[in-house]
C-alpha positions in Angstrom: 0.2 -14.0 59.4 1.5 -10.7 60.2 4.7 -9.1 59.8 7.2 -8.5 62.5 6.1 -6.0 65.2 7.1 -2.3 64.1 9.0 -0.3 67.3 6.4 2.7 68.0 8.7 5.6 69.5 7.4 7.4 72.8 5.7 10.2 70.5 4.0 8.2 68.3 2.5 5.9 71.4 1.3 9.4 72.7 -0.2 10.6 69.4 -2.1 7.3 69.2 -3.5 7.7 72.6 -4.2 11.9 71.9 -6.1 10.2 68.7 -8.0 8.1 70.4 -9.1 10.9 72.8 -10.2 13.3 69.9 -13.5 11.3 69.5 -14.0 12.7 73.0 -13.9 11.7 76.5 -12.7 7.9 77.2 -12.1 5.5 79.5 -8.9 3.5 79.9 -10.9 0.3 78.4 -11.6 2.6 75.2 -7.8 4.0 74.7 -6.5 0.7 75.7 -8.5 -0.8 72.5 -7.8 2.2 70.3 -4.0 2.5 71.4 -2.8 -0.7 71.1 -1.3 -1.1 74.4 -1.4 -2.9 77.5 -2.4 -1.6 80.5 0.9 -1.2 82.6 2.0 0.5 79.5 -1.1 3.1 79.0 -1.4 3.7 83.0 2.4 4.9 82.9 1.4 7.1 79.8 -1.8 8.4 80.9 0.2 9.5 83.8 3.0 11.3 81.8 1.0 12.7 79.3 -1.8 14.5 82.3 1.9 15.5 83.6 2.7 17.4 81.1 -0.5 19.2 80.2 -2.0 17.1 76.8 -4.8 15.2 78.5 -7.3 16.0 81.5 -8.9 13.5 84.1 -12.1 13.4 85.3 -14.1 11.9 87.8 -17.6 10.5 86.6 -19.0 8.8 89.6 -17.0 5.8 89.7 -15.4 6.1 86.4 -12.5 8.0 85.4 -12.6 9.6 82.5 -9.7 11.0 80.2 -10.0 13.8 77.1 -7.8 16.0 75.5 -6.8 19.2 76.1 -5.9 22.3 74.0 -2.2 21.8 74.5 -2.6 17.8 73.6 -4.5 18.8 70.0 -1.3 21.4 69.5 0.8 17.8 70.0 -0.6 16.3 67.4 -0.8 19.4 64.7 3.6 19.5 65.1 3.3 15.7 65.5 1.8 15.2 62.1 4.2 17.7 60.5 6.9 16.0 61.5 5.3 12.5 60.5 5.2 13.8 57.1 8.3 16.2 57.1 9.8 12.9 58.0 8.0 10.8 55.4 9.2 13.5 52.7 12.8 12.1 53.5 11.8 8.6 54.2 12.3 8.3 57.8 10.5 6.7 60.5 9.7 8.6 63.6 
């Protein structure tokens, strides 16, 4: 049996989906898996985080199709240094 359930902040829900995309292109099924979310949760951040510039979405026939974009790998470079500026001081982020 597993512990309790650890909080994931906003930023660290969107790292994990920007991580799942850098294996390339996915669909929601795939980030849904990888992410660890449901999928109310994943369409509202799929939403923000094409908003704001991180992740692209394509049209493949009937699928859509979601990758990463410059800007979203630049997320997760400062997103890692503050996961382990933070982990230097023992904080959680």
């Amino acid at each position: 049996m597993s512990g309790p359930q650890k909080y994931r902040s906003k930023g660290r829900i969107f790292a994990d989906i920007l991580r799942a995309l850098q294996e390339g292109p996915a669909k929601v099924t795939h980030i849904l898996y990888r992410a660890n979310l449901s999928h109310d949760r994943l369409t509202k951040y799929l939403a923000q985080l094409e908003e704001s510039g991180l992740i692209a979405r394509q049209q493949e026939g009937d699928r859509t199709v979601y990758s990463i974009t410059d800007k979203g790998e630049k997320f997760l470079v400062e997103f890692r240094r503050m996961e382990e500026f933070a982990n230097a001081f023992g904080l959680d982020i």
